[in-house]
GURO-641620 format. One record per residue (C-alpha): chain; z, y negated, x; residue in three letters. Coordinates in Angstrom, 3 decimals. Last residue first. Layout:
<'A' <Z Y X> 'ALA'>;
...
END
This chain:
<'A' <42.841 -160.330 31.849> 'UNK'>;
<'A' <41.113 -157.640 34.265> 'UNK'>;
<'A' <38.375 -155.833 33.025> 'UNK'>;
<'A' <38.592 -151.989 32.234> 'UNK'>;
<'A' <35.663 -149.782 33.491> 'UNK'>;
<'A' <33.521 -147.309 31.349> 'UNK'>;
<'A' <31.836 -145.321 33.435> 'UNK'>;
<'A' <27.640 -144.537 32.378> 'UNK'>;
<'A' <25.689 -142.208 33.669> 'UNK'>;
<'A' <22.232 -141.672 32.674> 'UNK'>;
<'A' <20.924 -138.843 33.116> 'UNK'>;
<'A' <16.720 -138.940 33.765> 'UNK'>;
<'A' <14.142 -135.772 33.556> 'UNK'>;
<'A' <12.362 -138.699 30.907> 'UNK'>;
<'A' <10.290 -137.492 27.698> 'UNK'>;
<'A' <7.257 -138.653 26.853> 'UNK'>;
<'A' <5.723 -137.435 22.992> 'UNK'>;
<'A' <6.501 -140.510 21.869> 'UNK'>;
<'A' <8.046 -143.075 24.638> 'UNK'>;
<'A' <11.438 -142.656 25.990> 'UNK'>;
<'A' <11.970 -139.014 25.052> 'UNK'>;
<'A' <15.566 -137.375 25.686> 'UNK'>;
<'A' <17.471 -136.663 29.441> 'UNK'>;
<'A' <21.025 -136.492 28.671> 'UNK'>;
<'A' <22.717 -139.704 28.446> 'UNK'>;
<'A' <25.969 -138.983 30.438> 'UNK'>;
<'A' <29.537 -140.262 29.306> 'UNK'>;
<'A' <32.405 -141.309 31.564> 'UNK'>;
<'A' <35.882 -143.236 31.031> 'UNK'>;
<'A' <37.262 -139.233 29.925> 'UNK'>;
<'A' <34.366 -137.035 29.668> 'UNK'>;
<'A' <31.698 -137.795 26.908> 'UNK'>;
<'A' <28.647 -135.954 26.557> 'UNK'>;
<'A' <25.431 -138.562 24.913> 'UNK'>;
<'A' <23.294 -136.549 23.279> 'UNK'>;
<'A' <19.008 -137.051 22.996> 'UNK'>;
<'A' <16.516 -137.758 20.178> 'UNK'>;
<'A' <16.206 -141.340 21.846> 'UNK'>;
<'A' <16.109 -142.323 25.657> 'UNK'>;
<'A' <17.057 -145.590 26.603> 'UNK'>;
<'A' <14.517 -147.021 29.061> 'UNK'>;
<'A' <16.344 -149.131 31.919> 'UNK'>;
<'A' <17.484 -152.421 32.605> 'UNK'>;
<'A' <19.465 -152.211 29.238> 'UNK'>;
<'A' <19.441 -155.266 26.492> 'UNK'>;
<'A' <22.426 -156.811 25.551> 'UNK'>;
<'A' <24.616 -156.866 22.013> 'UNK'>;
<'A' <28.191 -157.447 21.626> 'UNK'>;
<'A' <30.445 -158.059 18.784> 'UNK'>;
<'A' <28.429 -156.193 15.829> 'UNK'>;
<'A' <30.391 -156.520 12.743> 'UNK'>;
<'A' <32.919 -154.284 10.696> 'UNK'>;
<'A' <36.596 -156.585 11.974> 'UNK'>;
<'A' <38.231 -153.154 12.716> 'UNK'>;
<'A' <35.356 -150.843 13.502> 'UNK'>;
<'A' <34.058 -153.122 15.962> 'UNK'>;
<'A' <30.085 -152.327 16.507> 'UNK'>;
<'A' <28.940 -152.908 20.175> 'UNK'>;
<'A' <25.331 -152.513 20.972> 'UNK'>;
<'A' <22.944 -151.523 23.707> 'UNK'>;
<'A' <19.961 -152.377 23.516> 'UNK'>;
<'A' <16.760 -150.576 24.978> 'UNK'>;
<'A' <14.500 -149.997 22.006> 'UNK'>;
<'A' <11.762 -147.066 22.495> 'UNK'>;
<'A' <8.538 -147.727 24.344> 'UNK'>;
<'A' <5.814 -150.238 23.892> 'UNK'>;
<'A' <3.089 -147.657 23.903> 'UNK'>;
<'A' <0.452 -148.478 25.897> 'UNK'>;
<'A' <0.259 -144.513 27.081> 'UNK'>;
<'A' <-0.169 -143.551 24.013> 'UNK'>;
<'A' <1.199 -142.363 20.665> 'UNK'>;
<'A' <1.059 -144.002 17.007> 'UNK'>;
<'A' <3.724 -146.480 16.176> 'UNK'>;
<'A' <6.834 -145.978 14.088> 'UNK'>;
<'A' <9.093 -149.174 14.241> 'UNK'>;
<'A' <12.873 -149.513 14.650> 'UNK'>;
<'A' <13.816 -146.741 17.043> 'UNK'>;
<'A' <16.888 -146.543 18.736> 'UNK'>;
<'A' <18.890 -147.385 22.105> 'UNK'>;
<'A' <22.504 -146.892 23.065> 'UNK'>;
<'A' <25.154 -147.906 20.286> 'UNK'>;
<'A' <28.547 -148.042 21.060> 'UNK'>;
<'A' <31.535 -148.192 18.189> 'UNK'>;
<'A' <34.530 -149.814 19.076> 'UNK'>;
<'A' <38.066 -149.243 17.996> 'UNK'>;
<'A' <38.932 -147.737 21.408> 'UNK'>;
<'A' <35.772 -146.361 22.979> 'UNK'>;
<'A' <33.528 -144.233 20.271> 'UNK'>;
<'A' <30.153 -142.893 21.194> 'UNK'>;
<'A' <26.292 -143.564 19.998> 'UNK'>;
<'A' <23.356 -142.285 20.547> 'UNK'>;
<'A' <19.756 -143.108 19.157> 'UNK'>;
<'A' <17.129 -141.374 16.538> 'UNK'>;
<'A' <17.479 -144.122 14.215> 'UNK'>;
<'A' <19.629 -147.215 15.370> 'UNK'>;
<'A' <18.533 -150.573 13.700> 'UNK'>;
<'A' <22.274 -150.560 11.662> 'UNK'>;
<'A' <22.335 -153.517 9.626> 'UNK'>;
<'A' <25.575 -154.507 7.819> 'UNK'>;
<'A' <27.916 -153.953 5.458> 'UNK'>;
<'A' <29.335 -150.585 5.251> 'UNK'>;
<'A' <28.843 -148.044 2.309> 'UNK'>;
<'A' <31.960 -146.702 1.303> 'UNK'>;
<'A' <32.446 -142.025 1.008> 'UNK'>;
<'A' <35.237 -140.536 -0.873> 'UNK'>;
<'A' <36.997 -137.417 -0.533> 'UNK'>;
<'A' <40.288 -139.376 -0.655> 'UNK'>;
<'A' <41.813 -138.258 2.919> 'UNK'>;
<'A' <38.183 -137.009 3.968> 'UNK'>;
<'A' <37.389 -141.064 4.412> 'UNK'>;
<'A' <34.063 -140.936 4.759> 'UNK'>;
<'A' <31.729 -144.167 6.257> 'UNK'>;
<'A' <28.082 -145.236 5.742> 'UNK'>;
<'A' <25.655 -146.929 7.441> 'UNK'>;
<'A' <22.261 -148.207 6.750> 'UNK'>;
<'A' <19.253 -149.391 9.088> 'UNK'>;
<'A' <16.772 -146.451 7.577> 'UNK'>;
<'A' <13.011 -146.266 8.549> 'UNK'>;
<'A' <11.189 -144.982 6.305> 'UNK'>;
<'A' <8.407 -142.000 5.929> 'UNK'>;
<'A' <5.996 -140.896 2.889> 'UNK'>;
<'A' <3.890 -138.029 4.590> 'UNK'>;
<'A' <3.798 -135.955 1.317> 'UNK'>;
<'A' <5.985 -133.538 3.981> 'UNK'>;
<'A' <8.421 -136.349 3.159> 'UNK'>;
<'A' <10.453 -138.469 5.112> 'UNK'>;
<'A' <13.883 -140.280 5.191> 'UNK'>;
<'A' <14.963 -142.262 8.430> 'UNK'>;
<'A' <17.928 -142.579 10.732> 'UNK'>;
<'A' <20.417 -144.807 10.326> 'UNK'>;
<'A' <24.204 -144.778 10.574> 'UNK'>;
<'A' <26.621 -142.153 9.322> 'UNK'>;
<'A' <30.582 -142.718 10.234> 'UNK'>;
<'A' <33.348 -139.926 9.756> 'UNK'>;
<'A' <36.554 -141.315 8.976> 'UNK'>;
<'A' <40.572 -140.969 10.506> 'UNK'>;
<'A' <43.011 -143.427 8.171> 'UNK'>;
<'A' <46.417 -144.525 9.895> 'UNK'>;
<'A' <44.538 -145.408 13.553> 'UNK'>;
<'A' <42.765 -142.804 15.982> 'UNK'>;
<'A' <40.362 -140.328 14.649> 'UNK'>;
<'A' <37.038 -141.872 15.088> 'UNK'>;
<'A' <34.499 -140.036 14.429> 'UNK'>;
<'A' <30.538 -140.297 15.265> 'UNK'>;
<'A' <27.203 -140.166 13.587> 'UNK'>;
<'A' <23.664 -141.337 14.350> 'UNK'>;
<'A' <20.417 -139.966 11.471> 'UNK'>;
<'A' <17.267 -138.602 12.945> 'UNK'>;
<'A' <17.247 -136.928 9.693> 'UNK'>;
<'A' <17.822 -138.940 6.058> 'UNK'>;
<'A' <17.967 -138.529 2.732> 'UNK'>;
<'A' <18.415 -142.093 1.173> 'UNK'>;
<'A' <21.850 -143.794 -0.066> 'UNK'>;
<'A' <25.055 -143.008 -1.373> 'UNK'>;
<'A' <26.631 -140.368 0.639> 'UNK'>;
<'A' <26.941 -136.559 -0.201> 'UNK'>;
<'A' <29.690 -135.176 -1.770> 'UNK'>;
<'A' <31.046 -131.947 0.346> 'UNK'>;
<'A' <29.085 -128.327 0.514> 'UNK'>;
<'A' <31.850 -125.969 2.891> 'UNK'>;
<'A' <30.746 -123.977 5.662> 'UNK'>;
<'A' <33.047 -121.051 6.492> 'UNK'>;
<'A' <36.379 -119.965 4.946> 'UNK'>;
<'A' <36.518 -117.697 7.638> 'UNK'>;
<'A' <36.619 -120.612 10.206> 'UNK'>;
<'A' <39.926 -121.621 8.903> 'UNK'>;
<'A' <41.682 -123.803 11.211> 'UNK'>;
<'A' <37.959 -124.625 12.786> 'UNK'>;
<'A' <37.311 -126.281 8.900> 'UNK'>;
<'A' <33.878 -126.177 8.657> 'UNK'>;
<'A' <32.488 -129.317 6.645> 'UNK'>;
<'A' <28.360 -130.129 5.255> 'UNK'>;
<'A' <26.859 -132.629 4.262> 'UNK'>;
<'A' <23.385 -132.738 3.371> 'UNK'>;
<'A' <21.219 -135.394 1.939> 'UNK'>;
<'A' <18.036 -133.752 3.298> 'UNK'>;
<'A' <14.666 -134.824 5.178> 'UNK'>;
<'A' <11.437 -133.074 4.496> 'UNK'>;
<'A' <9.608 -131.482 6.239> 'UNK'>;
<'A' <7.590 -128.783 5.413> 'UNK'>;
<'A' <6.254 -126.251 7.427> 'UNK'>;
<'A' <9.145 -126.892 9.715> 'UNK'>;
<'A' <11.527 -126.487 6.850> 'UNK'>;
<'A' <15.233 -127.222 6.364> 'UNK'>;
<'A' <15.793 -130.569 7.400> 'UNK'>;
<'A' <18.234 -132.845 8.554> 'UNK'>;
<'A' <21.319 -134.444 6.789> 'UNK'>;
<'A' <25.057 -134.244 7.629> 'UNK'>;
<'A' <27.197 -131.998 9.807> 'UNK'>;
<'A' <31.352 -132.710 9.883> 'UNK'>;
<'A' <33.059 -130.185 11.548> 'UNK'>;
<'A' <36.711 -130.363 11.190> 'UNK'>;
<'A' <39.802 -129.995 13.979> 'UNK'>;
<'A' <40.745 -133.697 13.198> 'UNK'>;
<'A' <36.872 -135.189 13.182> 'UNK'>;
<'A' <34.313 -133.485 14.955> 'UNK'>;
<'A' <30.861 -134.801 14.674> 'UNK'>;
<'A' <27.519 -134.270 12.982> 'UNK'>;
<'A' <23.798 -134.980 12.968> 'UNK'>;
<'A' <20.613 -133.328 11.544> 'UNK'>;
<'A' <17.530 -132.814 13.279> 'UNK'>;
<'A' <17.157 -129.622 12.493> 'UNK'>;
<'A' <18.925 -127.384 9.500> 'UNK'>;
<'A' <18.329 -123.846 8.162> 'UNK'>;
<'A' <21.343 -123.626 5.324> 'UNK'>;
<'A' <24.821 -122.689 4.407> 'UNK'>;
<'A' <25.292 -123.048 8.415> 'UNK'>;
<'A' <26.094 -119.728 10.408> 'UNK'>;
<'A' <29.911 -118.494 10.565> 'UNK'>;
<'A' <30.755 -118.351 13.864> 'UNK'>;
<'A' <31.829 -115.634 16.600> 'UNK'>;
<'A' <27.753 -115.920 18.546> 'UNK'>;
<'A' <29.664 -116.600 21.736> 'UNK'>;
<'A' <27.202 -117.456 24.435> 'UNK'>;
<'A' <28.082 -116.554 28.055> 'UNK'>;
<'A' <28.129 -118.772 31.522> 'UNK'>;
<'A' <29.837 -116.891 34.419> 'UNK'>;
<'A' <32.535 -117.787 36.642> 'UNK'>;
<'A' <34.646 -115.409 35.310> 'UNK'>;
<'A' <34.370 -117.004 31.847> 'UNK'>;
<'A' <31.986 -119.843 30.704> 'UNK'>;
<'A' <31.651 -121.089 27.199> 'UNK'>;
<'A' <28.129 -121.919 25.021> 'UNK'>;
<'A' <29.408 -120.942 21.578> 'UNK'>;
<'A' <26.878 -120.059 18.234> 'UNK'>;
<'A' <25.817 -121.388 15.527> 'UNK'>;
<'A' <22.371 -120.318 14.078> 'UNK'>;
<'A' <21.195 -121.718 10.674> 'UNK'>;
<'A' <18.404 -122.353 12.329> 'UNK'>;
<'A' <14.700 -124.339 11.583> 'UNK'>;
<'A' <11.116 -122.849 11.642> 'UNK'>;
<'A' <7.751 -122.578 12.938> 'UNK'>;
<'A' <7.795 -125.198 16.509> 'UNK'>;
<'A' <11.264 -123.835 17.237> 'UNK'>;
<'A' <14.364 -125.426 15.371> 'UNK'>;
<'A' <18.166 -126.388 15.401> 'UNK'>;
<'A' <21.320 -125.387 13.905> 'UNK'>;
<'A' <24.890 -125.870 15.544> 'UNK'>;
<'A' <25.058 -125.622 19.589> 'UNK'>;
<'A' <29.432 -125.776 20.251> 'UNK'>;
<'A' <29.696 -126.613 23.409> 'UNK'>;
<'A' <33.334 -124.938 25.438> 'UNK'>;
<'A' <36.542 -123.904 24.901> 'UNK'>;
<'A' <37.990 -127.510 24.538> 'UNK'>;
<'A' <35.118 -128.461 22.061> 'UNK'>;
<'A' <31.975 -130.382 22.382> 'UNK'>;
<'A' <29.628 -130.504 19.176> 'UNK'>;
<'A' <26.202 -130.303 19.940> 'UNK'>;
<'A' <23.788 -130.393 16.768> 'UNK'>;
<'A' <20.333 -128.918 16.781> 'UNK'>;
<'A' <16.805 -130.519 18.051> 'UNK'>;
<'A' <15.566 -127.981 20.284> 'UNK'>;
<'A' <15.715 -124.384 20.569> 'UNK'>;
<'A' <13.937 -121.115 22.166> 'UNK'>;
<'A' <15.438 -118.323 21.735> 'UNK'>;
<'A' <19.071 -116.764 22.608> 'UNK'>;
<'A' <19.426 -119.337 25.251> 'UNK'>;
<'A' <19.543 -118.448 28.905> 'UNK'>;
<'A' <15.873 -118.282 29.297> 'UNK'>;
<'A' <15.891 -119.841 32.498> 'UNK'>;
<'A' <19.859 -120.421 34.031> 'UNK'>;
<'A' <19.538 -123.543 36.382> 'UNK'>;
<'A' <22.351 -125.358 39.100> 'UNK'>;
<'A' <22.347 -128.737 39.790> 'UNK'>;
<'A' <24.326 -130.103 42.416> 'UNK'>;
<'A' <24.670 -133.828 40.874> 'UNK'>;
<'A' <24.355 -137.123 43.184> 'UNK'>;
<'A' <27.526 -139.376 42.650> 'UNK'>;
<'A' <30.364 -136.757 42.775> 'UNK'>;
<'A' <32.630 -135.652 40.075> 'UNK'>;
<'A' <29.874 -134.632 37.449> 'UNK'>;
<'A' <29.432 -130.949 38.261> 'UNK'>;
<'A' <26.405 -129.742 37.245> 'UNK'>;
<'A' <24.419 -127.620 34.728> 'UNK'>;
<'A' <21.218 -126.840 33.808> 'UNK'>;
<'A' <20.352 -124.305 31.138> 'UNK'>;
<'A' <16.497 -123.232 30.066> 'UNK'>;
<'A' <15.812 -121.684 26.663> 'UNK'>;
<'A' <12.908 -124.547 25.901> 'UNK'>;
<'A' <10.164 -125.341 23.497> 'UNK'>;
<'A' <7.206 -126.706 24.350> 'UNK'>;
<'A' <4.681 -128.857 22.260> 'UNK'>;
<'A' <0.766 -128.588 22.319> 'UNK'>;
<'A' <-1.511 -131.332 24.051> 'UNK'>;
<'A' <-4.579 -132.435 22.137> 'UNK'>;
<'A' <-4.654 -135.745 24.036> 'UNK'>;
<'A' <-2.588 -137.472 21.271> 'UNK'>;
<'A' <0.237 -135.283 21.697> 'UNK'>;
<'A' <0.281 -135.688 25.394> 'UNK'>;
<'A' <-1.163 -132.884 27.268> 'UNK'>;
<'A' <0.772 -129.890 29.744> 'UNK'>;
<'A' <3.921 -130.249 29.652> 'UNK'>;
<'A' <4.820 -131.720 26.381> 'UNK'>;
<'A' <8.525 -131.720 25.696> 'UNK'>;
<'A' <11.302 -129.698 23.915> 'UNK'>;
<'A' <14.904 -128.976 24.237> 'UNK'>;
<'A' <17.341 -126.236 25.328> 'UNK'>;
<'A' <20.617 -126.314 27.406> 'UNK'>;
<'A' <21.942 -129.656 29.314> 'UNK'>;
<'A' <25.460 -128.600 30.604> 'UNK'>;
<'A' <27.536 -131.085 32.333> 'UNK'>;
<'A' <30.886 -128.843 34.155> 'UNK'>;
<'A' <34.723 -129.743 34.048> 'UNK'>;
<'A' <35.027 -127.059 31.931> 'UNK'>;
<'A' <31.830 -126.757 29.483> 'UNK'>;
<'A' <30.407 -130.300 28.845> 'UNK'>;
<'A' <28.326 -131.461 26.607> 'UNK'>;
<'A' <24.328 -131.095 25.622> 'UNK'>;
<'A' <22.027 -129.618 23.539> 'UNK'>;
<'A' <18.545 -130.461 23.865> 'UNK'>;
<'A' <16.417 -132.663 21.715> 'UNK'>;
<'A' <13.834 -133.937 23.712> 'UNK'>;
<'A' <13.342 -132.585 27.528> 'UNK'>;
<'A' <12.618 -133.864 31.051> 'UNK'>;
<'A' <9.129 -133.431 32.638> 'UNK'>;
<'A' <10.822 -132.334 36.086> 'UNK'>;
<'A' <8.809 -132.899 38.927> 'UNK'>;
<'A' <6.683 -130.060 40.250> 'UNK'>;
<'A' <7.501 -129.831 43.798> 'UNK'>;
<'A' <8.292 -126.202 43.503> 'UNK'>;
<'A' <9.016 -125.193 40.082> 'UNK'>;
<'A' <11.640 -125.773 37.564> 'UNK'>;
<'A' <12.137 -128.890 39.186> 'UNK'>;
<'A' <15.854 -130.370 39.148> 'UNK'>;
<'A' <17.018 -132.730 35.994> 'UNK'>;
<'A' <17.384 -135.974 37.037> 'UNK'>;
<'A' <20.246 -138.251 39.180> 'UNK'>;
<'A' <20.359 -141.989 40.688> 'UNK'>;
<'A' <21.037 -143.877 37.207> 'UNK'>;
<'A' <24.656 -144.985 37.939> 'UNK'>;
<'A' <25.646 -147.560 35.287> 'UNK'>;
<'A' <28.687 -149.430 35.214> 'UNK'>;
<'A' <29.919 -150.457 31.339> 'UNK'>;
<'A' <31.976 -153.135 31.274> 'UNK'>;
<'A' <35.472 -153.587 29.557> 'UNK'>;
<'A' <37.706 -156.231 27.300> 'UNK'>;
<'A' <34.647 -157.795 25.686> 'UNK'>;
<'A' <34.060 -160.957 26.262> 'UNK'>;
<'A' <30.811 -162.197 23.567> 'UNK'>;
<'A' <27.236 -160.919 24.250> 'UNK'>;
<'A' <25.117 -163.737 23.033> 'UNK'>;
<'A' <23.654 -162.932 19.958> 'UNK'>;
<'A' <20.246 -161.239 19.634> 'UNK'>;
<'A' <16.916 -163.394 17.640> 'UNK'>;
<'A' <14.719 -162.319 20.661> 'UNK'>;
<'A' <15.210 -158.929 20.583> 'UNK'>;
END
């Protein structure tokens, strides 16, 4: 942190409104918060399905993990959220899939329970006032958790992740689904040059003459227990089939990221694997600016807050929400983050 550059004048500021948390589940219990949920928005409503946290013990007290099936959801126009809870609204209980927001509604791809990954898809939409699940999609070639993807001209890009629970090891996946021709399902592409990888940050950017998929990060492990921190990225160009390796170092595993304009934002990340406790330093809280155009970081400043990591961020219009996540290992936070993106004056 010490060695960051000083932010240069960017052409907007971020305002932050960090007032509102998941509701208890039970009377005055508060909220734990969960890792690895899925997350968007379904009409003009924040949905936060899923996840997985320690209620009881901390991992290095003995404690055992929790899946959820819960689904909160709120609407976002005022300041403090209304939130409203479906329990065991999910089909089972999931954590650590893909979200992929569409116009019909969140699109939950993969994921895993404490024995085994998914090659579930399915549709979170709401009609008549109600919330349903659409299980109308082909399922993934393979089981996959902890993967990443993003939508990219009507295309579902998903790339790494694992297969196993039992064991884990991290994949150099990629897989498309075309939603003009969903019966064609899944399709295998080339994979990127470079390490397997979960944990991994993606986004698209479809704007401009040539639309790409981006892959930062992440790390590669082995059920041998061999484990690495990535700081890599890599860009495809589905015109020419072709993936380029950027320049550059991308300290981002297990964060967020979302486009604005030709700019990449990064939110948080992990750089160094320490064991659990309550001394732990905590996950990194920078936020960074990556400009696609000139391909170098342009702004860099640290956060007033903890940035959670294995967490979404949903994106509507000038505002995106960071949806609860873990802030330390095996601690999650009940926070969401809300962030507006506001233009500054010339």
């Amino acid at each position: 942190m010490d060695n960051l550059p000083l932010p240069c004048q960017l052409e907007w500021e971020i305002q932050w409104n960090n007032s509102n948390s998941l509701p208890s589940l039970q009377d005055k219990e508060e909220n734990r918060g969960v890792a690895g949920v899925f997350s968007g928005f379904v009409g003009n409503e924040l949905i936060i399905a899923g996840g997985a946290n320690f209620p009881d013990k901390m991992p290095w007290e003995g404690g055992k993990k929790n899946w959820e099936r819960t689904l909160y959801h709120a609407h976002t126009d005022t300041m403090d959220f209304q939130w409203g809870i479906i329990t065991d609204f999910l089909p089972a209980a999931i954590a650590y899939g893909v979200s992929i927001q569409l116009a019909e509604g969140l699109l939950c791809i993969g994921g895993c329970d404490m024995k085994r990954c998914f090659d579930d898809v399915f549709l979170i939409y709401k009609e008549g006032g109600v919330f349903k699940i659409s299980y109308d999609w082909p399922s993934l070639p393979v089981p996959l958790a902890n993967a990443t993807g993003a939508l990219l001209n009507n295309k579902i890009y998903i790339a790494g992740g694992q297969e196993k629970m039992s064991e884990e090891n991290a994949t150099n996946h990629f897989f498309v689904l075309d939603l003009d021709h969903k019966d064609k399902g899944w399709v295998a592409l080339p994979s990127w040059d470079g390490n397997a990888r979960g944990y991994a940050v993606s986004v698209a950017i479809e704007n401009g003459e040539s639309p790409v998929f981006y892959l930062f990060s992440g790390r590669d492990y082995r059920s041998s227990g061999y484990v690495e921190i990535l700081t890599d990225g890599h860009m495809y160009d589905p015109f020419v089939n072709r993936w380029t390796r950027l320049q550059g170092f991308f300290p981002v595993m297990a964060g967020t990221a979302f486009v604005h304009s030709e700019n990449i934002v990064f939110l948080g990340g992990v750089t160094k694997l320490f064991p659990g406790s309550y001394e732990h330093p905590g996950f990194e809280n920078i936020l960074r600016v990556y400009d696609r155009i000139s391909h170098r970081f342009v702004h860099e400043e640290i956060l007033p807050f903890s940035v959670p990591v294995t967490t979404n961020i949903a994106v509507r219009e000038n505002n995106f929400y960071i949806t609860s996540g873990e802030i330390k290992p095996g601690i999650r936070t009940p926070s969401v983050y809300e962030g507006q993106i506001i233009p500054l004056e010339k």
